[in-house]
C-alpha positions as CSV (number, residue, x, y, z in Angstrom):
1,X,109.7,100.7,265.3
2,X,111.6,98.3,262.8
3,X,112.6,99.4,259.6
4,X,110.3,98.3,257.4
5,X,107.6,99.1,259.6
6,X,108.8,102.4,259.2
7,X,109.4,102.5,256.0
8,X,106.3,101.3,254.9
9,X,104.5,104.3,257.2
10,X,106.5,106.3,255.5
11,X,105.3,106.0,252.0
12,X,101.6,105.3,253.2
13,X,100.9,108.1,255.3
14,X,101.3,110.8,252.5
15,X,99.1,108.6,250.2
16,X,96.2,107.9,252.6
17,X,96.4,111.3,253.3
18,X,96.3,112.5,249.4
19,X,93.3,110.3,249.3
20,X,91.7,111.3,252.0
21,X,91.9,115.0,250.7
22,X,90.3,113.7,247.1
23,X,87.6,112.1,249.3
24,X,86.6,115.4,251.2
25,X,86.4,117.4,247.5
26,X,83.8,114.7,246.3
27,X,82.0,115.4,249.2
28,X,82.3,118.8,249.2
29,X,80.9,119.0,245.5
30,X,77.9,116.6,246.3
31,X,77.2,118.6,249.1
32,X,76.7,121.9,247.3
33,X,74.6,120.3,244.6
34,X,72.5,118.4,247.3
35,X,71.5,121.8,248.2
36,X,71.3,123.5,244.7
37,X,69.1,120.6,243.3
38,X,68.3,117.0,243.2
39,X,68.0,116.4,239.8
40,X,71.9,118.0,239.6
41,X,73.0,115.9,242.0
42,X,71.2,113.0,240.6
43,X,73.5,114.1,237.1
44,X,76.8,114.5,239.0
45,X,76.2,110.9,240.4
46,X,75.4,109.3,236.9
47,X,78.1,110.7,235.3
48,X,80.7,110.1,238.6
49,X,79.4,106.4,238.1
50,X,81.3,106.2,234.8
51,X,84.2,108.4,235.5
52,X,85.0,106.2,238.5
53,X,86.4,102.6,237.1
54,X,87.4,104.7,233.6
55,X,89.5,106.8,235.9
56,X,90.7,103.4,237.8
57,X,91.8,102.0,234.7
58,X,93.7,104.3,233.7
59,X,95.6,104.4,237.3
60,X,95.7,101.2,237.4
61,X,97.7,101.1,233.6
62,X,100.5,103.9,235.4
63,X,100.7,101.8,238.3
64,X,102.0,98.8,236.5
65,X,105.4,100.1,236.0
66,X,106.0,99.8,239.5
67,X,107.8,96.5,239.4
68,X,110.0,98.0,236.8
69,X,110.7,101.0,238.6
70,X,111.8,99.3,241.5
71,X,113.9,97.1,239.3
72,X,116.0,99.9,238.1
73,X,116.0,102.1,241.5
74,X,119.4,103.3,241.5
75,X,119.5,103.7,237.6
76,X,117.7,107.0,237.4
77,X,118.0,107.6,233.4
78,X,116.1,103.8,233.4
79,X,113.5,104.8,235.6
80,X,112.6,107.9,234.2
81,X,112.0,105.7,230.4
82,X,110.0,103.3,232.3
83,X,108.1,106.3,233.0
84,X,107.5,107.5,229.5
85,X,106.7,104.2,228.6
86,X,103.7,103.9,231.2
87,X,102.4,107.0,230.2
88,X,102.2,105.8,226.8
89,X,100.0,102.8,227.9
90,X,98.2,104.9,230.2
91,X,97.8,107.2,227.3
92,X,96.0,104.9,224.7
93,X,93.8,103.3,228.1
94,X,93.2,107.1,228.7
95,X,91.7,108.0,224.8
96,X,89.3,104.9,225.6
97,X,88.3,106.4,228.4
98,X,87.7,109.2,227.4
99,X,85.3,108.1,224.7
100,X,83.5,106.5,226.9
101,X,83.2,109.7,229.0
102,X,82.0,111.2,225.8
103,X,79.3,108.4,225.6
104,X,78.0,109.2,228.9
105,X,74.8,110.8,227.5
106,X,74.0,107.8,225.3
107,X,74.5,105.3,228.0
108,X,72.3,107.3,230.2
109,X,69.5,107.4,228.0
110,X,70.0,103.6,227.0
111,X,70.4,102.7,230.7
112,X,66.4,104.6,231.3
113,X,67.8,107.5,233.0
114,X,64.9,110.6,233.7
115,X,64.9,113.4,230.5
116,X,65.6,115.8,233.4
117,X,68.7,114.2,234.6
118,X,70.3,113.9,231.0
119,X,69.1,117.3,230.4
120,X,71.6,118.6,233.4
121,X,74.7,117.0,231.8
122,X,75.8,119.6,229.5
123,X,79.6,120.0,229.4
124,X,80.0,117.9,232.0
125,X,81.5,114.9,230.5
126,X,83.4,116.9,227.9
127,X,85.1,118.0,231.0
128,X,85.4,114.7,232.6
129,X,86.9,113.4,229.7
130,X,89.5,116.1,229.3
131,X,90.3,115.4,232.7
132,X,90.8,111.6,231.7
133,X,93.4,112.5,229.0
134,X,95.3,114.8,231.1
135,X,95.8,112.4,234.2
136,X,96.8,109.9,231.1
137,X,99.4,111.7,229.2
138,X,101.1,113.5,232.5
139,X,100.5,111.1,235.2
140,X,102.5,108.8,237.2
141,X,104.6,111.1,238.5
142,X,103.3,110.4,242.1
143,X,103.9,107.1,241.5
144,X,107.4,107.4,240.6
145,X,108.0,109.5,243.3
146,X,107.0,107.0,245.8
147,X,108.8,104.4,244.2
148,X,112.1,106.8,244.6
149,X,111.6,107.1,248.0
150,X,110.1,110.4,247.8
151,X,106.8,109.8,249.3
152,X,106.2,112.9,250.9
153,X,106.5,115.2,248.2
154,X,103.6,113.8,246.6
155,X,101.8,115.7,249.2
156,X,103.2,119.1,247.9
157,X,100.9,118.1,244.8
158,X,98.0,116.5,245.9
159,X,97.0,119.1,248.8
160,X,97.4,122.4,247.2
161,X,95.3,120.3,244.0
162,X,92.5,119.6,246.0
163,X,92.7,123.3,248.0
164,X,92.5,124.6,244.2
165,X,89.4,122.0,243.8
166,X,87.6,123.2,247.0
167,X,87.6,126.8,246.4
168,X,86.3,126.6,242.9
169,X,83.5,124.4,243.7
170,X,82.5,126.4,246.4
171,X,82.7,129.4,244.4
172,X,81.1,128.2,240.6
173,X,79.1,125.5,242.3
174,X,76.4,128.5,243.5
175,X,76.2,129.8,240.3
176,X,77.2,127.0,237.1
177,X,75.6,124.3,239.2
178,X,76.9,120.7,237.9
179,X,79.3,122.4,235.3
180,X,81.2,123.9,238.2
181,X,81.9,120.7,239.4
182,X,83.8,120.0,236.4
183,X,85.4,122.8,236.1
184,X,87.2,122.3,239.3
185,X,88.3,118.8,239.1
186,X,89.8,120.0,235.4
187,X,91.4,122.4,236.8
188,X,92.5,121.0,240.1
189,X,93.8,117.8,237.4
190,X,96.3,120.6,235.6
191,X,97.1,122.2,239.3
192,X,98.2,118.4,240.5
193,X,100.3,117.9,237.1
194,X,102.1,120.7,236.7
195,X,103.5,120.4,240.4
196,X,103.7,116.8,240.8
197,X,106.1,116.8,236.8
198,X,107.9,119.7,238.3
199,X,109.0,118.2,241.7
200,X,109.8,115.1,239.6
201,X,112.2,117.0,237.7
202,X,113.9,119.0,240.4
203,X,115.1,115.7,241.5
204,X,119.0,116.1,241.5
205,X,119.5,112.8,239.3
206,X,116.8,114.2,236.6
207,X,117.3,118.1,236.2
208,X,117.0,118.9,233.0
209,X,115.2,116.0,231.5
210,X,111.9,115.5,230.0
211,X,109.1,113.6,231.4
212,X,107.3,113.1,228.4
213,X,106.7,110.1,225.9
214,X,110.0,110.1,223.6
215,X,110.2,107.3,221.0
216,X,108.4,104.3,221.7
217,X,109.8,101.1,222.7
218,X,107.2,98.4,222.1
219,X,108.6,95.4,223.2
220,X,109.0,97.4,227.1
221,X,105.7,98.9,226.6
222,X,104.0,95.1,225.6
223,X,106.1,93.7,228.9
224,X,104.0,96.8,231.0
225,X,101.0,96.0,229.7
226,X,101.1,92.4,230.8
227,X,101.2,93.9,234.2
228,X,98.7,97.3,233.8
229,X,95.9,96.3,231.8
230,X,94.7,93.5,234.0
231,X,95.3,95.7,237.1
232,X,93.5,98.1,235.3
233,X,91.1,95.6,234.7
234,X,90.9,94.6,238.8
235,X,90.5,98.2,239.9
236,X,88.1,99.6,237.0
237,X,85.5,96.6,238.2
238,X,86.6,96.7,242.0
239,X,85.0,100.7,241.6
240,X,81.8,100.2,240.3
């Protein structure tokens, strides 16, 4: 195999399988509440609805620093500002969607949703929307290490996450119903950022550094957003 065959293979596999792992949670969650009730599952699909393209924009936001990432590759301290300036446009992308999370019930009952539905809601898109902020303010950190080269730890993240994910929905599913589910994703969204920041900094070329927004630069974070809000734009309406 050619090397950029192989090197592309080698930073897709690890992704596709991250994402495939995220996929079989979902389905694991709509699974239990297909069998708890219909009107819950009916409630985790209105609210999944929304989460979906808010989530995707706010991705798409800490994807656009890939360009510049790749720009300064061998320049580690330069790379790891690019990253603190992502997360600061991911992080103003991630309070708006998180009010619209919060907003969830409104556009239910606006959009003609059943009483019964709405009434199954609860804290669910509190919890959604805490999720939101958290994958804003600490994310990216998969993405950098991809764009390092690191590809493969990103599964040392993303798998033990959505293990964490799995067991708690099939253990509060039974009993919280539709809460449970968002209860697990929160926590399985502290489980991925925690290890995902912490094998970013055991990177040789970042120990002891912080990964977290310092002092602003405005005129890199105006240049970032030229390239992440309309991707965040492309994916939030590519997810509806």
């Amino acid at each position: 195999m050619s090397s950029p065959h192989r090197v592309l293979l080698t930073a897709a596999i690890p992704l596709l399988v991250s994402a495939s792992a995220g996929v079989v949670a979902q389905l694991v969650g709509a699974s239990l509440l297909g069998h708890q009730a219909t009107v819950q599952l009916a409630a985790f699909a209105l609210v999944g609805a929304v989460l979906n393209p808010v989530t995707a924009a706010v991705s798409g936001g800490l994807r656009g620093m890939a360009p510049f990432v790749a720009a300064c590759r061998d320049r580690p301290a330069e790379a790891l500002a690019v990253l603190k300036d992502a997360r600061r446009l991911s992080l103003g992308l991630g309070v708006a969607g998180a009010g619209v999370m919060l907003c969830v019930p409104l556009i239910a009952r606006i959009g003609g949703a059943p009483p019964e539905v709405t009434a199954e809601f609860g804290a669910l898109p509190v919890l959604f929307a805490l999720h939101v902020l958290l994958s804003a303010a600490g994310g990216g950190a998969n993405g950098m290490l991809v764009a390092l080269g690191r590809s493969r730890l990103v599964l040392r993240s993303s798998l033990p996450a959505t293990g964490v994910q799995v067991v708690l929905l099939l253990v509060l599913v039974p009993s919280m119903g539709v809460q449970g589910t968002g209860v697990a994703l929160l926590a399985a969204t502290v489980v991925a950022l925690v290890l995902s920041n912490t094998l970013l900094l055991r990177l040789p070329e970042w120990s002891g550094q912080s990964v977290w927004p310092g002092r602003p630069r405005p005129r890199r974070i105006a240049r970032m957003a030229r390239v992440g809000v309309p991707m965040s734009a492309t994916r939030s309406s590519s997810s509806r």
